[in-house]
N, C-alpha and C positions, 0 to 999 in steps of 0.2 A: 434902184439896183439895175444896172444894165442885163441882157441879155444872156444868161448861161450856155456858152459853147464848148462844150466839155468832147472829149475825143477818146471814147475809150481806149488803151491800148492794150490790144494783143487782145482784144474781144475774143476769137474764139479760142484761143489754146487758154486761155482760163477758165471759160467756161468748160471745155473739155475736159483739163485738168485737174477741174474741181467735182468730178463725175456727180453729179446734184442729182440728190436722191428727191424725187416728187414731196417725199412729207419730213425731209429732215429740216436740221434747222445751221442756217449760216450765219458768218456774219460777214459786214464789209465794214473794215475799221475806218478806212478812209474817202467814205463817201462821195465825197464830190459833188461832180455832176448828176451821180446813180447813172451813168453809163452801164458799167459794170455790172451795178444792183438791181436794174431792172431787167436784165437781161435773167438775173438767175430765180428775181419773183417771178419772173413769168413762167420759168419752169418748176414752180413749187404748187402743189396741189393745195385745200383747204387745210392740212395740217401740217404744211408746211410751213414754217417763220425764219421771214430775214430780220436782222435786225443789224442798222446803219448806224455808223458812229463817224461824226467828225466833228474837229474842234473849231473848224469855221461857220459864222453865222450864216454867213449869206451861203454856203453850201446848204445847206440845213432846208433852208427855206428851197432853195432852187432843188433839190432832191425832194422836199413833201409833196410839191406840186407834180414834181417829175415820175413819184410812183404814189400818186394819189389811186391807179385805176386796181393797186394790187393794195390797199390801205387796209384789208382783211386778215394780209399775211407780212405786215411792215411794220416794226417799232425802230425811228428814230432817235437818238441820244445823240444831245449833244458834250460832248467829250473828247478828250484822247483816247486813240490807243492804246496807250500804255496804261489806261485802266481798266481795259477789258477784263478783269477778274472782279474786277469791282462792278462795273456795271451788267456782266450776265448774273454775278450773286443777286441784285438789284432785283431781276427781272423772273429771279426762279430757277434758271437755268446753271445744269453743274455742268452741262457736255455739247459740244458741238461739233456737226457733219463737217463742217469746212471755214477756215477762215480766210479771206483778201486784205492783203493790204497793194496799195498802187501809190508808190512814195512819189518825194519830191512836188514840187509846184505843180498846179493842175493848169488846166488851159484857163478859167475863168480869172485867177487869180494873176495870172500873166497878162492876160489881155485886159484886165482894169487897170488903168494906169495911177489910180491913186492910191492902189493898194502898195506902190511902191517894188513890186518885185521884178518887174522890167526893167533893163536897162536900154531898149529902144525909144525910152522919152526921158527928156529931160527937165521936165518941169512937175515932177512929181514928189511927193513925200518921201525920206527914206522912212518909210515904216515894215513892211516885210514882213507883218505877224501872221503867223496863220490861225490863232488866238487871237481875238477882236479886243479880249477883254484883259490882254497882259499891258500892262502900263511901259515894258519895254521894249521900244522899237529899235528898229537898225541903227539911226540916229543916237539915238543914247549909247548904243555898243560902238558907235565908230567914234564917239567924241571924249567917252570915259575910259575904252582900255587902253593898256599899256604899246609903248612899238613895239615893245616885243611880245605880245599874246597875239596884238593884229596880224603880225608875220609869218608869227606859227597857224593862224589857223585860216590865212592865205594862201601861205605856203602846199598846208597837209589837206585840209579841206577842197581847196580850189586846184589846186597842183600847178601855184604858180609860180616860176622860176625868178618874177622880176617881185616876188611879196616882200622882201627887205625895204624895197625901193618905194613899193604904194605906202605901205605901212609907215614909214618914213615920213610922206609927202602928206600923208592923212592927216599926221599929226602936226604937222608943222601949219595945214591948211585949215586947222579945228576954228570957229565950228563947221562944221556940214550940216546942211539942213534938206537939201536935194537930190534925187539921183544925177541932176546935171552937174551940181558939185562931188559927188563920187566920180564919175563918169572921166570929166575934165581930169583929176587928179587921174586917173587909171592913164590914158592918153598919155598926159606928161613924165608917166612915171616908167613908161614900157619905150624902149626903142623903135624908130620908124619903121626899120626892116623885120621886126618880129610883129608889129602892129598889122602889118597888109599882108600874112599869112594867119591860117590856124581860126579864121571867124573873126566875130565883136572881140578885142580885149576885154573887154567890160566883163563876160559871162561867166569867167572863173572867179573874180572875186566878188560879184553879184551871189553868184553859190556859195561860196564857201562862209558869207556874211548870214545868208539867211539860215544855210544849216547852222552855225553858231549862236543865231537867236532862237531858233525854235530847238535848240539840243536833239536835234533830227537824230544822230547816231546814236549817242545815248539812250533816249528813249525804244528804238530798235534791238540794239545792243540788251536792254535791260527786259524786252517783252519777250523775244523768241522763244524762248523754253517754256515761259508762263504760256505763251497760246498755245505749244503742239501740248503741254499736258491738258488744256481745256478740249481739247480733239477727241471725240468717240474713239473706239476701235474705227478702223477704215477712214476715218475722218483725215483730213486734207488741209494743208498750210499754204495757200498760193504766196509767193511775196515776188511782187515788181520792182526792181531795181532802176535808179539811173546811174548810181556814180560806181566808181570801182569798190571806194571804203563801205558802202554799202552791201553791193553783192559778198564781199569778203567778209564781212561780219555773219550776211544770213549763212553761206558756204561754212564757217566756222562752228555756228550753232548746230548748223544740219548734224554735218558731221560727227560734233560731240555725242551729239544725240542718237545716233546711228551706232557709232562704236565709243563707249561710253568705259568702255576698261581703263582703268589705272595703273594693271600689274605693270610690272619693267616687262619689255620683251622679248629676254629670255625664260620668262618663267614658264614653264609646260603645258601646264594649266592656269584659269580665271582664278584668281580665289579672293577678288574686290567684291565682287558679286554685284556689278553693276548690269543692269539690264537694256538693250538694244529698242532704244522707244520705235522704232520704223525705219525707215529708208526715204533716201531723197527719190523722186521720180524718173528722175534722169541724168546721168551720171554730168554733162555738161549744161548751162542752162538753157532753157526754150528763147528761140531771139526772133523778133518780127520777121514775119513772109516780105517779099521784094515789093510785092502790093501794097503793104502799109506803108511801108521804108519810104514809096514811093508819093505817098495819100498822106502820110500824117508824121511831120519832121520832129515830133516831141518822142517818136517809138527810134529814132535813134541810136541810142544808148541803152534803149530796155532789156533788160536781163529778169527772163522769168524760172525761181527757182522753185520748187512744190515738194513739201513733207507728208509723207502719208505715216499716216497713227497707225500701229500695227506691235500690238504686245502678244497675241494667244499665240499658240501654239501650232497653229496655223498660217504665222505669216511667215513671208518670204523669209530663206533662208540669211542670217548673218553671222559672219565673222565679225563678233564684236570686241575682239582684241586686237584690229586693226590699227595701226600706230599710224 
């Protein structure tokens, strides 16, 4: 296994934003590098516990080594995300101070080119799993779906204007067994004068392939509510964004969760009797300093949104029949 060069991003407004209590207990659902993770074991006392989860192997191992020095206050799981109710039951635990999640591709897995998730080489596998152990790689989703699911989830996923056109050429070029044969088909399928603005062609539907194998929004979509009820009182939901369907989805849940009423509204009073689980942190989301933007070209796109856990009677004020 090559080198782990992981790049946290937005290092410190997460840590900030995750206000880390010395002896509570975190989690980072998507481990990585432990950029992230080991910043917030180092701020945990002896009764303090993090506990890491992610569902790539070689993360796994390049995070043990990575917070071997805090190996006191660290339990490793490997897993998804999306079963973090399952694996804090696992472990004992019903409640937790804070959770991270930092979506999308990590550096490690971009920068291995046989992991397939680059489109800057072209002599690589399409495979794109961030699950080692799923039997389905990108290959299989670009050689078995339909033109018309490839299009649609070119189109929506990647936001790309020319997805009829790949989708089209994908299938007519079946099989693919390469990112240089995706690549090539991208190239041929996008006009020359849209090709030499806007970056690689390649990147949009390089994205919108891997979210569709790894059910990236789904799985998000389907956890938000499950982790802020996993949240103490005070307890904290960091989540890192890179695409727009992404921030829209966590922005959607906040929300819900914030103002959580069903009456119609004209009604004068509540009488669903649903309850205001907290507030997002900041009404727009936190976006990289000009020092990162400048230092690390993956903080780009980052959208950082934060839930705080907040039911007594004591937290911030809300209008939870906000429509």
């Amino acid at each position: 296994m090559s080198e782990f060069r992981h790049y946290p991003v937005m290092l410190h407004e997460v840590i900030d934003s995750l206000d880390i209590k010395p002896d509570g207990i975190y989690v980072d659902g998507t481990l990585g590098g432990a950029g992230h993770s080991s910043e917030i074991a180092r701020r945990l006392t002896d009764g303090g516990r993090l506990i890491g989860i992610d569902q790539d192997e070689d993360a796994i191992h390049a995070a043990t080594e990575h917070l071997a020095p805090f190996a006191d206050r660290v339990t490793i799981v490997h897993d998804n995300y999306g079963n973090i109710a399952d694996v804090l039951a696992d472990l004992g635990i019903a409640g937790v101070d804070g959770i991270l999640l930092d979506l999308g591709v990590s550096s490690y897995q971009l920068d291995t080119p046989d992991r397939g998730f680059s489109y800057r080489t072209d002599d690589a596998p399409l495979d794109m799993r961030m699950n080692q152990e799923s039997d389905f790689t990108a290959a299989d989703l670009l050689n078995t779906y339909s033109e018309k699911d490839l299009a649609r989830i070119i189109r929506d996923y990647g936001e790309e204007k020319f997805a009829d056109r790949i989708a089209r050429n994908i299938v007519r070029e079946r099989p693919l067994e390469t990112t240089g044969d995706l690549n090539r088909i991208i190239r041929e399928s996008i006009p020359e004068k849209f090709r030499r603005k806007g970056g690689n062609p390649s990147k949009r539907t390089f994205q919108a392939i891997r979210i569709e194998l790894n059910r990236e929004l789904t799985v998000l979509s389907d956890t938000v509510d499950t982790m802020i009820d996993l949240l103490n009182e005070d307890g904290r939901l960091a989540i890192i964004t890179f695409h727009s369907l992404e921030d829209r989805i966590v922005k959607s849940h906040y929300r819900k969760e914030e103002y959580p009423c069903t009456c119609p509204p004209d009604f004068p009073v509540c009488v669903c009797g649903n309850i205001s689980k907290g507030y997002e942190l900041t009404r727009k989301p936190i976006l990289p300093g000009d020092k990162e933007l400048g230092e690390n070209k993956r903080s780009k796109s980052a959208k950082l949104r934060v839930f705080v856990r907040q039911t007594s009677d004591t937290s911030q004020p809300v209008d939870h029949r906000k429509h």
